[in-house]
C-alpha positions as CSV (number, residue, x, y, z in Angstrom):
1,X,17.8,8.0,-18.4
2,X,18.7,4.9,-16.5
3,X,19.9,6.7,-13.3
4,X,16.6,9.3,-13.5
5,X,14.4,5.9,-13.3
6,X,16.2,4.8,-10.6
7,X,16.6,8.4,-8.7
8,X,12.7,9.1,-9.0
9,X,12.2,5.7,-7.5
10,X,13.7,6.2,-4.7
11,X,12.0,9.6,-3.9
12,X,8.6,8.2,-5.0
13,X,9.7,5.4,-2.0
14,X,10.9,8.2,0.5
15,X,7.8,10.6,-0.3
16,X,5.5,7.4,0.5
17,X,7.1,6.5,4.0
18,X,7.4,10.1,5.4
19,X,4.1,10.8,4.3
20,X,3.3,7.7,6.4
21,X,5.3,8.5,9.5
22,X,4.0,12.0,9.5
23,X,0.5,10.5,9.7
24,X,1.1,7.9,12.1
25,X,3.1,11.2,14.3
26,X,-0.3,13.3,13.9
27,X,-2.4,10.9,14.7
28,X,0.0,9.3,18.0
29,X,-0.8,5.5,16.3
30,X,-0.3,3.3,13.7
31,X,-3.7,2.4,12.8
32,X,-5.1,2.3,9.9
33,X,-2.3,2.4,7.0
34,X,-2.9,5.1,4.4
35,X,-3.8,3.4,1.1
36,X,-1.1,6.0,-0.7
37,X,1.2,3.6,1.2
38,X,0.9,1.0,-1.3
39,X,0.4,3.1,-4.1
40,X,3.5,4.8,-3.5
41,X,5.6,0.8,-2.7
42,X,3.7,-0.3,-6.0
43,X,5.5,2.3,-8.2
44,X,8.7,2.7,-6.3
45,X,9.1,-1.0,-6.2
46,X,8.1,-1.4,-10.2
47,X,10.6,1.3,-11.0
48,X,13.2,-0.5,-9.0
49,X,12.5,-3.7,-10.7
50,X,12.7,-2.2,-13.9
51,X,15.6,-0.2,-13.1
52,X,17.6,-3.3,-12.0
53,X,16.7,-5.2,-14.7
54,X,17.9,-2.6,-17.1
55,X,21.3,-2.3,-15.1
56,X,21.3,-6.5,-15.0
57,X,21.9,-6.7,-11.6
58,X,19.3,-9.7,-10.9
59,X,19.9,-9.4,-6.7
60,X,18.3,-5.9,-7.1
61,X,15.4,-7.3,-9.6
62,X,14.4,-10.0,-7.9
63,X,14.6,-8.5,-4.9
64,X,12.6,-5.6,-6.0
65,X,10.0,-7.9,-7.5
66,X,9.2,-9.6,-4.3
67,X,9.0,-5.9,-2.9
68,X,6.6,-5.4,-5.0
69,X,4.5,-8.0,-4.9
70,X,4.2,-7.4,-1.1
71,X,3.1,-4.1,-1.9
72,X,0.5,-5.8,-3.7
73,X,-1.0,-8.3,-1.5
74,X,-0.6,-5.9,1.1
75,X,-2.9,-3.4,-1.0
76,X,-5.1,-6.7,-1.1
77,X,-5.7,-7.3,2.4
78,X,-6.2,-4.1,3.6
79,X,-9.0,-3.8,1.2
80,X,-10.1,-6.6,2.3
81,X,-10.2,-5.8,5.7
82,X,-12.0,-2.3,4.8
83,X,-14.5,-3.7,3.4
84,X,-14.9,-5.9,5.6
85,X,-15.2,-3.1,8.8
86,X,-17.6,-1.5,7.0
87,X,-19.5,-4.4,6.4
88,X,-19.4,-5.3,10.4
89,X,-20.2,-1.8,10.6
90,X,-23.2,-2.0,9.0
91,X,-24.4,-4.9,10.2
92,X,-24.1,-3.3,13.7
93,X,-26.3,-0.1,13.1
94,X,-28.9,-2.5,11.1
95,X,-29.2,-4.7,14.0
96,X,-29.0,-1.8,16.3
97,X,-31.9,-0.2,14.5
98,X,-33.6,-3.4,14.9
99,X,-34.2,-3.2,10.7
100,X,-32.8,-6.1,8.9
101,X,-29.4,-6.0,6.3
102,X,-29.9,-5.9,2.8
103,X,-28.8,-8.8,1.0
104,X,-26.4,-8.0,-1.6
């Protein structure tokens, strides 16, 4: 059970950055990062974390842990930054428009 943990992590990991490299291929950039990105670091790296815990080889679990706390403040400030396009966004057709923004 201890090896499937680890095995599925690593595909769950590999199915995340191809899927990511395809995108970034089809698309001939690297902008915008697909939010299944972090999805896919976020579980691979908890597996991994618990996976070396289990197997007490602290390297491999601390390590892991930082990778997934990365994954984490990563998933943070790209949020962040969405929103925050969409927000310029529509602050640019409002004033385009000529109507004022709603305050929210």
């Amino acid at each position: 059970m201890i090896e499937a943990l680890g095995w599925v992590s690593s595909v769950v990991l590999l199915a995340t950055i191809m899927q990511q490299i395809v995108k970034q291929w089809q698309a001939r950039s690297s902008k915008g990062v697909s939010r299944w990105l972090f999805v896919g670091q976020t579980a691979a790296s908890a597996g991994f974390t618990a996976y070396s815990a289990l197997l007490h080889n602290w390297v491999f679990t601390i390590t892991n842990a930082a990778l997934l706390v990365s994954a984490i403040v990563g998933w943070v400030i790209t949020a962040h930054f969405r929103r925050r396009a969409a927000g310029g966004a529509s602050s640019k057709r409002d004033s385009a428009s000529g109507t004022m923004p709603e305050a929210g």
